[in-house]
TORLUMTI-518269 format. One record per residue (C-alpha): residue in three letters; x, y, z. Coordinates in steps of 0.05 Angstrom, whole numbers, padded with zeros to 5 digits, always signed. Example, Ala and Ser with C-alpha at 12.3 -4.5 7.8 and 13.67 -1.06 7.14 Angstrom:
! TORLUMTI-518269
ALA+00246-00090+00156
SER+00273-00021+00143
This chain:
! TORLUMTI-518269
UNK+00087+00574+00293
UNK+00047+00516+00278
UNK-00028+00523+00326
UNK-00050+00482+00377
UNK-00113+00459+00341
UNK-00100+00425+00273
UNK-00151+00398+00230
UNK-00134+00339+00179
UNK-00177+00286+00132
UNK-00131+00236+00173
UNK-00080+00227+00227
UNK-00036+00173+00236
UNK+00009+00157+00302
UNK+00070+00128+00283
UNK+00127+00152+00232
UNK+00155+00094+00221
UNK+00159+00065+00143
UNK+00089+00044+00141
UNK+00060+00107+00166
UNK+00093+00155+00123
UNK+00071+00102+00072
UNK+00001+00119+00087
UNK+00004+00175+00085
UNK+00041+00186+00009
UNK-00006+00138-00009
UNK-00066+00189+00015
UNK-00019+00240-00016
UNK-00032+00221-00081
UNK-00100+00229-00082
UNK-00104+00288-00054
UNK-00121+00269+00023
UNK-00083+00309+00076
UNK-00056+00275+00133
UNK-00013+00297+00196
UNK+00037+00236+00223
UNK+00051+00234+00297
UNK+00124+00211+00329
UNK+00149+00213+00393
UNK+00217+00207+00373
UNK+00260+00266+00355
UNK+00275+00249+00281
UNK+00284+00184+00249
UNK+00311+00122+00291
UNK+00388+00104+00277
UNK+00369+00042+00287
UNK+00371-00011+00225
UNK+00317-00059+00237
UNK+00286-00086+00181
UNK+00335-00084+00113
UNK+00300-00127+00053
UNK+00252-00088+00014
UNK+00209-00138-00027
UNK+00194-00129-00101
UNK+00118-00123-00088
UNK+00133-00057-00031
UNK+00192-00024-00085
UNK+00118-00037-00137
UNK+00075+00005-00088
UNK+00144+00060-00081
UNK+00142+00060-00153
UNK+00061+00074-00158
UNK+00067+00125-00113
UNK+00112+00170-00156
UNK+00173+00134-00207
UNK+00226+00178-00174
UNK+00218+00152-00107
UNK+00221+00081-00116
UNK+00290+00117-00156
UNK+00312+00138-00089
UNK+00309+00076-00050
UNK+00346+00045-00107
UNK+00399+00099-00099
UNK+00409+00102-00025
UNK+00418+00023-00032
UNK+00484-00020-00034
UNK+00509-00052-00102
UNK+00465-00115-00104
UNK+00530-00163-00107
UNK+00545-00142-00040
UNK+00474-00174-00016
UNK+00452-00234-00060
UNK+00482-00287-00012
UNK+00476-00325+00062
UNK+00537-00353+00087
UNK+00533-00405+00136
UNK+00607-00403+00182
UNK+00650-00391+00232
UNK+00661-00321+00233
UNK+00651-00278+00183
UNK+00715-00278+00142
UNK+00714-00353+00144
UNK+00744-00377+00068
UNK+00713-00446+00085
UNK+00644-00437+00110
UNK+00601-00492+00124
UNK+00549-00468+00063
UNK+00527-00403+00019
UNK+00467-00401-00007
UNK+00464-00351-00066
UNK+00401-00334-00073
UNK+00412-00299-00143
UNK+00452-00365-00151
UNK+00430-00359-00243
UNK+00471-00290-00236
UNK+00452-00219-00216
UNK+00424-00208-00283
UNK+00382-00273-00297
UNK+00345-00266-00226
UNK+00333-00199-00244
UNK+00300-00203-00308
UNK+00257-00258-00272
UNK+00211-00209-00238
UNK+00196-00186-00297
UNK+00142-00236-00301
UNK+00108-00216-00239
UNK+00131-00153-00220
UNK+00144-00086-00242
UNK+00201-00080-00192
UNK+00261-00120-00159
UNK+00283-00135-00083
UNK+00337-00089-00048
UNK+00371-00090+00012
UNK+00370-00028+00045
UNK+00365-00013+00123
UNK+00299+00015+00156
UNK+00332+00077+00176
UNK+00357+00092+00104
UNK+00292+00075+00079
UNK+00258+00120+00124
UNK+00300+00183+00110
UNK+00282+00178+00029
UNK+00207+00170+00055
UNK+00223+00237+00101
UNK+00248+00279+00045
UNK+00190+00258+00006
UNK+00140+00286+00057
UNK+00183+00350+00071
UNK+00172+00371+00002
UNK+00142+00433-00012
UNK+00081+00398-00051
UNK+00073+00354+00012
UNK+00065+00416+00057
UNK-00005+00435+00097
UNK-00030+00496+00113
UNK-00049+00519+00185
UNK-00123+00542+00177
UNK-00107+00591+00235
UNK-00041+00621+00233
UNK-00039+00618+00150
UNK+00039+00584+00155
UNK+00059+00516+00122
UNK+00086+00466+00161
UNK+00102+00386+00150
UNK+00051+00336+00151
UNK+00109+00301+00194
UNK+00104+00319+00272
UNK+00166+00295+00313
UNK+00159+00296+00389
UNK+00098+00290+00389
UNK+00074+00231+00430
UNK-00004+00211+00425
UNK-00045+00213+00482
UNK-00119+00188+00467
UNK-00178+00209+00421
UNK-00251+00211+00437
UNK-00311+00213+00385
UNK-00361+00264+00376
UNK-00426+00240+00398
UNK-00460+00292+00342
UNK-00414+00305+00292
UNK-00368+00234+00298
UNK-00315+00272+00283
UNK-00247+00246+00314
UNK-00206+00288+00359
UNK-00132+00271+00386
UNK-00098+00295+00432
UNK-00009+00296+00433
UNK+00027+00330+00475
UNK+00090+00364+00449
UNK+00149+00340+00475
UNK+00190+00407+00475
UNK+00146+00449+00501
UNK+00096+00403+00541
UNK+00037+00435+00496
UNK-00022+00402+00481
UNK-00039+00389+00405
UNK-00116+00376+00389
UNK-00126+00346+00317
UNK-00191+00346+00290
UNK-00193+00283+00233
UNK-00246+00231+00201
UNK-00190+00162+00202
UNK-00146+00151+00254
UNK-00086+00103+00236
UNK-00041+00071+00282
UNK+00023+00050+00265
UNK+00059+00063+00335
UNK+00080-00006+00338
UNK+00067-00067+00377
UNK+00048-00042+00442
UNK-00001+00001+00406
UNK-00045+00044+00448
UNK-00091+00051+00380
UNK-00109-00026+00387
UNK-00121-00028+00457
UNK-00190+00018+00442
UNK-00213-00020+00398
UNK-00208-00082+00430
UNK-00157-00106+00388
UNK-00115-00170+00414
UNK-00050-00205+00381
UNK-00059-00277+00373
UNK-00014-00318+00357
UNK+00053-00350+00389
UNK+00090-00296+00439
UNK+00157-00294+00467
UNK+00185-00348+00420
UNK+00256-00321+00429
UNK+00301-00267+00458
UNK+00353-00228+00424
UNK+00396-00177+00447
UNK+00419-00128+00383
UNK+00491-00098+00379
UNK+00491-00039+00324
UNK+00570-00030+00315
UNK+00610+00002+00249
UNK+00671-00028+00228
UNK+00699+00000+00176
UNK+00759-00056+00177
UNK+00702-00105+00182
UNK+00684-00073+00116
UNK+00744-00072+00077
UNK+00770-00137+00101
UNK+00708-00169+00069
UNK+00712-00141+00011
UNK+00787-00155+00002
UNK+00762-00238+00019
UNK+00706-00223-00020
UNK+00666-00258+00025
UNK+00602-00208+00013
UNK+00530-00222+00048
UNK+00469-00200+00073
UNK+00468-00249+00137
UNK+00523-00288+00166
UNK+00496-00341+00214
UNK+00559-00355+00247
UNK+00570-00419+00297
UNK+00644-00429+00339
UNK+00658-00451+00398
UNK+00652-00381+00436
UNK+00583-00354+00400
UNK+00521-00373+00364
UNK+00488-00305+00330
UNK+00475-00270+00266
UNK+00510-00221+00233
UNK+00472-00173+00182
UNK+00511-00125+00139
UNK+00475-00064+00132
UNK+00530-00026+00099
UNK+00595-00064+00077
UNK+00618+00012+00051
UNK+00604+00043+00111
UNK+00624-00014+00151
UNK+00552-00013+00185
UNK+00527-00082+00220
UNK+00480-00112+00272
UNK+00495-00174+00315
UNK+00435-00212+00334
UNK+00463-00257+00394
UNK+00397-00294+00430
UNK+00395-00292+00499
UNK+00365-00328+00559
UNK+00328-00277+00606
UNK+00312-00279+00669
UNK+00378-00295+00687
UNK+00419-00255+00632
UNK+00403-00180+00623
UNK+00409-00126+00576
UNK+00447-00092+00630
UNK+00502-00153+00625
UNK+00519-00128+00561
UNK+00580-00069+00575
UNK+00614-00037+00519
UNK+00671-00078+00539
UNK+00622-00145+00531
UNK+00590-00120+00465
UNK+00660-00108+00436
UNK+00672-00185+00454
UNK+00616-00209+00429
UNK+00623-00174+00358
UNK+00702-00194+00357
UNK+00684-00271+00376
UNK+00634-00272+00323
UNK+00690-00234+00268
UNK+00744-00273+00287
UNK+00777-00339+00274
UNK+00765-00385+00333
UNK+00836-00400+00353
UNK+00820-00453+00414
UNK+00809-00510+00359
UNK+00866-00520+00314
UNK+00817-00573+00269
UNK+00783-00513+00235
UNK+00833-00478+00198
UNK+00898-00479+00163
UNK+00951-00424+00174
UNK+00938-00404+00093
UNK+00862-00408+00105
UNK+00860-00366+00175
UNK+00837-00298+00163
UNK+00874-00235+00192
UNK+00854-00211+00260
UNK+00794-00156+00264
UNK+00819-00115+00316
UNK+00782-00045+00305
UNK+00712-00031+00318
UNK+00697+00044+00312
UNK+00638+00049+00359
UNK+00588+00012+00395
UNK+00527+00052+00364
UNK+00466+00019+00411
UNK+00450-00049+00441
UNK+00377-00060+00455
UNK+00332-00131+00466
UNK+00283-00148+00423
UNK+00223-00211+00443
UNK+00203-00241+00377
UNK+00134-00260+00362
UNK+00093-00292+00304
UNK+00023-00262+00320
UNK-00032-00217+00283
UNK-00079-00176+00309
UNK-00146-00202+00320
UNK-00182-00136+00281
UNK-00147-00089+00245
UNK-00192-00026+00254
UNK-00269-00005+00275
UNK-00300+00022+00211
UNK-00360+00054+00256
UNK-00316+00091+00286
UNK-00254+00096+00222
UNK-00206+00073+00261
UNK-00153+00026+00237
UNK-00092-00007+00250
UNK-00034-00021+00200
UNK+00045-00040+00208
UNK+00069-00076+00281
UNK+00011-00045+00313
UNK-00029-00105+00269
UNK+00019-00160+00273
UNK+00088-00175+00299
UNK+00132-00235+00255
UNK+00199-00259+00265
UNK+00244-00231+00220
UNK+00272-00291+00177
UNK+00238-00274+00108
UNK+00233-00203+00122
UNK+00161-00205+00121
UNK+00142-00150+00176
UNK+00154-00079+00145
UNK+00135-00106+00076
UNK+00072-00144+00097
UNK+00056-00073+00131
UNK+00068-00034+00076
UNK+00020-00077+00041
UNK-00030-00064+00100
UNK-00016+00013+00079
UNK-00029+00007+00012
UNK-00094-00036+00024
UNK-00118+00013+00064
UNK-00094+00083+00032
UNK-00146+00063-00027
UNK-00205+00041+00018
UNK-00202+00113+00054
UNK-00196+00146-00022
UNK-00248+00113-00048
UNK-00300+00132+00006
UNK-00279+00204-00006
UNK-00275+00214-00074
UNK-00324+00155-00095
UNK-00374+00163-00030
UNK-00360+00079-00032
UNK-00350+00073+00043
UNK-00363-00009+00036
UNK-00292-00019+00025
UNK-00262+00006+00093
UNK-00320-00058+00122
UNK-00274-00103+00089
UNK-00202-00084+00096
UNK-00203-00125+00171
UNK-00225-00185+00134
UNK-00175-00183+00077
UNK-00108-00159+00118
UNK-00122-00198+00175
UNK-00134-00259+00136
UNK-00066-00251+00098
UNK-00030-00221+00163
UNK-00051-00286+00198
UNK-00015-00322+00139
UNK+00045-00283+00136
UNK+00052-00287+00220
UNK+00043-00367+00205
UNK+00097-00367+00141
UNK+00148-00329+00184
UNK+00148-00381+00242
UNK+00152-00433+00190
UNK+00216-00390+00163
UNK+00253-00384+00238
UNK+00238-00450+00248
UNK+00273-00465+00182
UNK+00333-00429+00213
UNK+00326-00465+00288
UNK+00332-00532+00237
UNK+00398-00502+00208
UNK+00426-00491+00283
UNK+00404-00562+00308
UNK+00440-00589+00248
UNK+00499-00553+00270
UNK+00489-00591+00340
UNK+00471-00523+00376
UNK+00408-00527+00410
UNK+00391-00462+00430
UNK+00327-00482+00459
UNK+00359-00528+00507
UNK+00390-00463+00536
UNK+00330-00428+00548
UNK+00300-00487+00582
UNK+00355-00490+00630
UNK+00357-00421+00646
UNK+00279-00417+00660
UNK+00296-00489+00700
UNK+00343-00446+00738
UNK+00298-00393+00749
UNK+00240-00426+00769
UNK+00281-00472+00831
UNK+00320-00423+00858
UNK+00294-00358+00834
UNK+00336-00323+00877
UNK+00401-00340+00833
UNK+00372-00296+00786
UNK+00424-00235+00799
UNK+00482-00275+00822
UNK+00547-00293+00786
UNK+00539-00358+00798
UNK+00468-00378+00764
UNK+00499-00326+00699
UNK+00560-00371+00698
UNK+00515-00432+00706
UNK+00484-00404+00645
UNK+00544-00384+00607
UNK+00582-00456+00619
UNK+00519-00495+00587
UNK+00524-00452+00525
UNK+00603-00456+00520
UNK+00601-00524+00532
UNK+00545-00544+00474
UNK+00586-00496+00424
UNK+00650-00530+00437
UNK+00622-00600+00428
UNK+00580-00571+00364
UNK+00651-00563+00335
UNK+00682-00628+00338
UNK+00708-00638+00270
UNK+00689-00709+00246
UNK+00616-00658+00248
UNK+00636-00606+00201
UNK+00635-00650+00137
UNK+00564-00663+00155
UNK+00540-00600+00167
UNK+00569-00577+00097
UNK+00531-00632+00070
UNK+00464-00611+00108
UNK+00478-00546+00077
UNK+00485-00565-00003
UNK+00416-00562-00002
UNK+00385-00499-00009
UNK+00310-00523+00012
UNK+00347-00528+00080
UNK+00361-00462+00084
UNK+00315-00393+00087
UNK+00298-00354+00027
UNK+00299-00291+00014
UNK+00241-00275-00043
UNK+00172-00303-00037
UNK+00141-00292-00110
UNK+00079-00328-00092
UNK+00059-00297-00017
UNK+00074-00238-00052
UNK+00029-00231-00109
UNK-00005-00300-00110
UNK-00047-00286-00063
UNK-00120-00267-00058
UNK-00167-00231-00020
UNK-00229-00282-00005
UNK-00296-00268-00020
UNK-00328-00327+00018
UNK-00307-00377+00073
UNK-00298-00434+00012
UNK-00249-00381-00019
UNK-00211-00374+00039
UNK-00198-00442+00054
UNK-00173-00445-00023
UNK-00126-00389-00017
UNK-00095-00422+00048
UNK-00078-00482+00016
UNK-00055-00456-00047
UNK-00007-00413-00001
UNK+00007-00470+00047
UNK+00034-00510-00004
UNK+00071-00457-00055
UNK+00087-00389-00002
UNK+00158-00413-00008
UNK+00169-00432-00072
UNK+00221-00399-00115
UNK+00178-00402-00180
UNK+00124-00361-00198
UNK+00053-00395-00192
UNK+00009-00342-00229
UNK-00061-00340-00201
UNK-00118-00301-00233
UNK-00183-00317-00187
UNK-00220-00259-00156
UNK-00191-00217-00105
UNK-00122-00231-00136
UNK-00061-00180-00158
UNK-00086-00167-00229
UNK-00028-00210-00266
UNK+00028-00171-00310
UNK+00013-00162-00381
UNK+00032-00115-00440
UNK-00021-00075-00465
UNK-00029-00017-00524
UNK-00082+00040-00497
UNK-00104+00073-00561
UNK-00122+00137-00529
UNK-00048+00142-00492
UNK-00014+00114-00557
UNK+00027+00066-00516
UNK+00050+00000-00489
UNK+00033-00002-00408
UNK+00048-00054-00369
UNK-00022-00082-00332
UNK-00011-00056-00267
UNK+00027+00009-00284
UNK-00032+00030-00317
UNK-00073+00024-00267
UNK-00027+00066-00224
UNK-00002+00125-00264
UNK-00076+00143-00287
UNK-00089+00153-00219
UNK-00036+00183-00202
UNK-00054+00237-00260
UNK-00122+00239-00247
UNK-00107+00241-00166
UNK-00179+00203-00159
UNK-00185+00124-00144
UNK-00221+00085-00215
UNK-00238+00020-00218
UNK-00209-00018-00290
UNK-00253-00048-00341
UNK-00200-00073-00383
UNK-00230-00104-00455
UNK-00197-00139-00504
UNK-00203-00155-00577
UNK-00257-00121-00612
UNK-00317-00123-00560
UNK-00382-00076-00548
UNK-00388-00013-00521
UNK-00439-00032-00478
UNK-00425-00056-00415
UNK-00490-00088-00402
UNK-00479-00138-00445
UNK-00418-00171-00407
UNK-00425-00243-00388
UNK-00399-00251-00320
UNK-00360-00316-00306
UNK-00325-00308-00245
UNK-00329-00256-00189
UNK-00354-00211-00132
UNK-00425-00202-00157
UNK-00441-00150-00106
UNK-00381-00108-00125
UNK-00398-00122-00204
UNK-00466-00090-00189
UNK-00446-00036-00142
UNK-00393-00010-00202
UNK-00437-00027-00272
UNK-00490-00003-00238
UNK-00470+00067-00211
UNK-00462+00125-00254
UNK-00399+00100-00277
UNK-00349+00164-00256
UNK-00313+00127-00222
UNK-00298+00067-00272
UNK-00251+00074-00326
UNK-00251+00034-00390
UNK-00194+00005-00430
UNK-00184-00024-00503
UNK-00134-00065-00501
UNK-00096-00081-00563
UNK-00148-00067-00615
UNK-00143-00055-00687
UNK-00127+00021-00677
UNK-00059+00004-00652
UNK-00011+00029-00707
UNK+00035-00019-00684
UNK-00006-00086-00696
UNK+00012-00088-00775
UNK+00077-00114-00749
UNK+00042-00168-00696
UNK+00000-00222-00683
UNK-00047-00199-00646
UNK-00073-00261-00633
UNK-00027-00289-00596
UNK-00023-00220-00566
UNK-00093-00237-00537
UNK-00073-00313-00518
UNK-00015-00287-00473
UNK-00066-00238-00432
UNK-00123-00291-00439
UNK-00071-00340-00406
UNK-00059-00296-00355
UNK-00131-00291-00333
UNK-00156-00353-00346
UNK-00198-00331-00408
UNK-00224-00371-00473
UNK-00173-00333-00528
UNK-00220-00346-00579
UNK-00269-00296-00545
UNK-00261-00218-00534
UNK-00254-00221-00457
UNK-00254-00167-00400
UNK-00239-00165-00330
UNK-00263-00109-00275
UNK-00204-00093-00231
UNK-00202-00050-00156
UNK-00159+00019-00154
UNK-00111-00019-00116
UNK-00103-00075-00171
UNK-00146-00136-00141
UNK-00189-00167-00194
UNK-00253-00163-00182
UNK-00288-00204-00231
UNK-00281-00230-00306
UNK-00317-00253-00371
UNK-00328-00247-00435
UNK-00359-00180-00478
């Protein structure tokens, strides 16, 4: 029985992906943590579904096996690598696909190779969250209770947080959850407090925290259904996707396909509250809604001929849940109080539409930022870093809020092309509302409603349109995209206000770009190299190094990576670029917690069969280093350069 008063090194309220990300990531350097959840277990519900290369990285830095696992629990990657732009969903003459592997499966892949040590997948929050779960159930992930001498999981389900207070002596934090079974109170005693409880985060709210940004852009109501017909009927048409933005004349929405195997899917249909309702939307009306947006739309004989029109869908299994969802694009004004080690991380920090698929992965990246920070003020006593984790992850959360507007704005484009102006619906409804508000609940101002939208959809369709819509859509700029190389690890974490505004338009201009743009200033993602350690006696990639020797060591180092033959001394390094303060807080210190490494020197047995060389002018390149000269650069435990120059 686990006791009512639990001490921890950190607790963190929310056990969603980002907080049992935190706390693997504390995991691994040897930093209990207890995760609260008010929820019985893991939430059915899909949500997010794209899992960027740069999150699968930090997956893989926490242990190999478990970016392994998300790769496993995902779908075959053919079944994902496309938007189709239609009808319905079985349409065979859509107005546009846009492939976003369009080179082949294979080609894309190897393309990450440049910048990344992992590749996108398409797997649904839920899933996602169960491989995270069975990571911290392991037996090596299990605490001990200091009182009752029995293990139990880090992992706390009904438990839902009620406040914390600070010692005024010791400024220790204690929480307080109640139990939801039992109604017992649970006091945890911790240093960091981490919420990751979502949007309406109580966490924020006491530190003063406020999302700025653009609220209640949209409305959505969400239909989670399976299908297995649904399923096998598009993969008999072949007719595979991650998103189906379908347009007909009875329904504008999305489809995503969570699961073509399992016939698993979510309709995202907008809505126009006050005057439609969650409550509007039966089993009976949800079963329409998915069935309008499957099938062919037979009212208009221009769209289809009788050897193009796709069978009838006529089975779906179950209505799983149908929730409403208010998008945002907004980030937290702070993201944590380091007097009091309090932070925020995930949707408690910023809330983005979802075209791009920005918000889980942008959070994970909040995790990972801040996992380090808290491990190197414990192992390394180098509490500075924690000042500075509100400035970098609110500066780039800001961004990434920004970028995702940009992205659902991209889509709003798409739908306007398609002569479907969803915004003119919301207008009228709130027109509607605001005359007469008393039509709110009455058939007639929900038909008033229902007309405007059937009406727009049915003139949308006209077919002396549809040739120009295809057209609209040959153009892939016109559509959204699904990877984002350069907001992913082009970035960099400014030092000054001049470096900010540098970073910003650098991102403005390339965030969206399908090509790499490497960047090698300070604060960025140390680039991707090749490098021979002599004293491992073998070829790492950049970054990997930097992870798996922590991981072994289960301490946070800082990198001083050398190349060509170069002094011992590290006084004697000429500085060219970088975070002077940092440079002298590390070169300075005692040093335990820095880690040198030879690159590619003339003990590697292998060089008798290279050019070294050009060996050298590849990682020089990279970082924007004279090859003629043996070069170094200092990098953070979580991979950010820090500075460079020459040795």
């Amino acid at each position: 029985m686990l006791a009512n008063n639990i001490k921890t090194r950190a607790c963190i309220v929310g056990a969603g992906p980002v907080g049992m990300s935190v706390s693997l990531l504390l995991k691994k350097f040897g930093i209990d943590s207890v995760v609260l959840e008010r929820a019985p277990g893991i939430s059915p519900h899909p949500k997010a579904h794209v899992i960027m290369p740069r999150t699968m990285e930090i997956m893989r830095g926490i242990e190999e096996q478990l970016e392994q696992d998300v790769i496993n629990a995902a779908p075959p990657r053919e079944q994902w690598t496309s938007y189709r732009y239609c009808r319905h969903v079985l349409d065979l003459d859509p107005y546009g696909i846009h492939n976003h592997f369009n080179d082949g499966i294979q080609k894309e892949m190897d393309k990450f190779k440049e910048y990344s040590l992992s590749k996108v997948v398409h797997l649904s929050q839920n899933k996602f969250c169960r491989v995270l779960k069975d990571r911290l159930l392991q037996e090596k992930m299990m605490l001990t209770d200091n009182e009752t001498k029995t293990r139990y999981s880090p992992l706390l389900f009904n438990h839902n947080f009620i406040d914390y207070e600070i010692g005024k002596e010791d400024h220790k934090i204690r929480v307080r959850a109640v139990d939801i079974k039992n109604s017992e109170i649970r006091n945890i005693q911790c240093k960091y407090l981490i919420g990751c409880e979502g949007v309406h985060s109580k966490i924020r709210e006491s530190i003063g925290g406020e999302l700025i940004g653009h609220l209640g852009i949209s409305d959505f109501i969400n239909i989670h259904f399976r299908s297995k017909q649904l399923g096998d009927a598009i993969k008999k048409k072949n007719v595979h996707a991650m998103l189906y933005f379908i347009y007909n004349t009875k329904i504008a929405t999305i489809l995503v396909n969570h699961s073509t195997e399992d016939g698993e899917f979510v309709l995202q249909t907008p809505y126009f509250p006050p005057i439609q309702q969650l409550e509007d939307v039966t089993d009976a009306e949800a079963r329409r809604m998915v069935l309008s947006s499957i099938n062919s739309d037979r009212n208009n004989g221009t769209f289809f001929s009788p050897d193009l029109e796709p069978p009838e869908i006529t089975e779906i299994d179950e209505i799983l849940g149908v929730g409403h969802w208010t998008m945002s694009a907004c980030a937290s004004d702070v993201m944590g109080d380091h007097m009091k080690n309090v932070y925020l991380a995930g949707d408690s920090a910023h809330s983005v539409p979802p075209a791009g698929g920005y918000g889980m992965n942008a959070g994970i990246s909040d995790a990972h930022n801040l996992a380090f920070k808290i491990a190197d003020a414990e192992h390394n006593s180098n509490t500075e870093g924690l000042k500075f984790y509100n400035k970098e992850r609110g500066f780039i959360n800001k961004l990434t809020a920004k970028y995702a507007k940009i992205n659902f704005q991209k889509g709003e484009n798409i739908v306007n092309k398609l002569n479907v102006d969803l915004g003119s619906f919301k207008s009228f409804s709130k027109t509607i509302y605001d005359s007469v508000p008393s039509i709110v609940s009455s058939t007639f101002g929900k038909s008033a409603v229902n007309f405007a939208q059937s009406t727009a959809l049915k003139l949308s369709m006209q077919s002396h349109l549809i040739e120009e819509k295809k057209k609209y859509l040959e153009d892939y700029e016109n559509g959204i995209a699904l990877l984002f190389p350069n907001l992913e690890y082009s970035y960099s974490y400014p030092v000054d206000d001049e470096h900010e505004k540098r970073v910003e338009r650098f991102l403005n201009e390339n965030y969206d770009k399908r090509k790499y743009i490497p960047v090698n200033s300070t604060g960025s993602l140390l680039p991707l190299f090749s490098l021979w350690c002599p004293h491992e006696k073998q070829v790492f990639q950049s970054r990997e190094y930097v992870y798996q020797y922590q991981n072994e060591e289960k301490k946070p180092y800082y990198f001083l990576f050398k190349f060509g033959k170069s002094s011992e001394d590290t006084k004697d390094i000429e500085w060219i670029e970088g975070d002077t303060t940092w440079v002298e807080k590390i070169m300075n210190s005692s040093q335990e917690c820095l880690h040198i490494a030879h690159v590619l020197n003339t003990q590697d047995p292998a060089s008798n069969d290279k050019d070294t060389s050009k060996v050298f002018e590849v990682q020089s390149t990279k970082l924007g280093l004279d090859s003629t000269r043996p070069g170094c650069v200092l990098v953070r435990p979580d991979g950010h350069i820090i500075a460079k120059g020459y040795c």
